[in-house]
C-alpha positions, -999 to 999 in steps of 0.1 A, spaced: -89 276 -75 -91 238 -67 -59 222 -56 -55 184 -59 -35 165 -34 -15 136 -38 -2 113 -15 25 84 -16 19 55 4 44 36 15 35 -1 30 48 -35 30 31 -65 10 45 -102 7 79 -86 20 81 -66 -2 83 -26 0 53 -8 -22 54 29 -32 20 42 -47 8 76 -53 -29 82 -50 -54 112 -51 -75 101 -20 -69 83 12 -87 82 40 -101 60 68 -123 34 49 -157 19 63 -133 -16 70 -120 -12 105 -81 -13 106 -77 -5 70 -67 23 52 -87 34 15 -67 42 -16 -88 55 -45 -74 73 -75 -42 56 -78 -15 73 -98 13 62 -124 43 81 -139 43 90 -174 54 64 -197 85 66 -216 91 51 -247 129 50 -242 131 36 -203 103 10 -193 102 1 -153 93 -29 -145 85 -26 -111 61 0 -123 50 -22 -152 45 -47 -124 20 -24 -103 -1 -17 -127 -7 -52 -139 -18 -56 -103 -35 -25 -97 -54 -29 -130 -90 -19 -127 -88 -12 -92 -111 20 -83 -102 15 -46 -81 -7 -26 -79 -15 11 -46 -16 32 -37 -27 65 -33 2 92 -2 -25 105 9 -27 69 16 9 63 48 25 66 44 59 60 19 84 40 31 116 27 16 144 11 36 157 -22 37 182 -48 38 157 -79 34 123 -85 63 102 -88 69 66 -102 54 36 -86 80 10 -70 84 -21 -55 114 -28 -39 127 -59 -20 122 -56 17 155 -49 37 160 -62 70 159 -28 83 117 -29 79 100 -55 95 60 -57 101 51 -47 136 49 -78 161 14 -93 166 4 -118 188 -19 -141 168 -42 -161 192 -55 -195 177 -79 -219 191 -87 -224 225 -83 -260 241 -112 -274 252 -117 -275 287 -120 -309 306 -146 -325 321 -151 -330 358 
């Protein structure tokens, strides 16, 4: 008896919030990245068409595996089922995580 997990991941892109479900994620060769393979999408109605789900799939569209940023993530869960996809509009209540980007040293002067 094989049981298949699935997993939603929840991470921020372009401020926006993105909700995937995938088969497999894991720690992927790229340090500070996270792997998603297998991603999932909801059945399609006839009667009810999402766009924010249309809209992941345009952009996940022949991805096998796609790399996200560890500071990018919000959450992963395990669940029973998958769900739909979503992109929502980032709320002031999530914000990236603070990071001090370092740019060019000055050149030093001579003696």
């Amino acid at each position: 008896m094989s049981e298949k997990n699935i997993y939603r991941i929840s991470f921020l892109s372009a401020g926006e919030v993105y909700e995937i479900y995938a088969a497999n994620v894991g720690q992927g060769g790229l340090f500070g990245f996270i792997e998603v393979e297998g991603i999932l999408f909801g059945e399609r109605s006839k009667l009810l068409i999402d766009s924010s789900e249309e809209r992941l799939k345009t952009e996940f569209e022949g991805v096998q595996r796609t790399f996200i940023p560890m500071h990018s993530v919000l959450r992963v869960d395990e669940v029973e089922k998958a769900g739909r996809g979503r992109i929502t509009a980032g709320s002031g209540k999530v914000a990236p995580f603070p990071m001090t980007v370092m740019g060019p040293s000055k050149p030093s002067k001579p003696e």
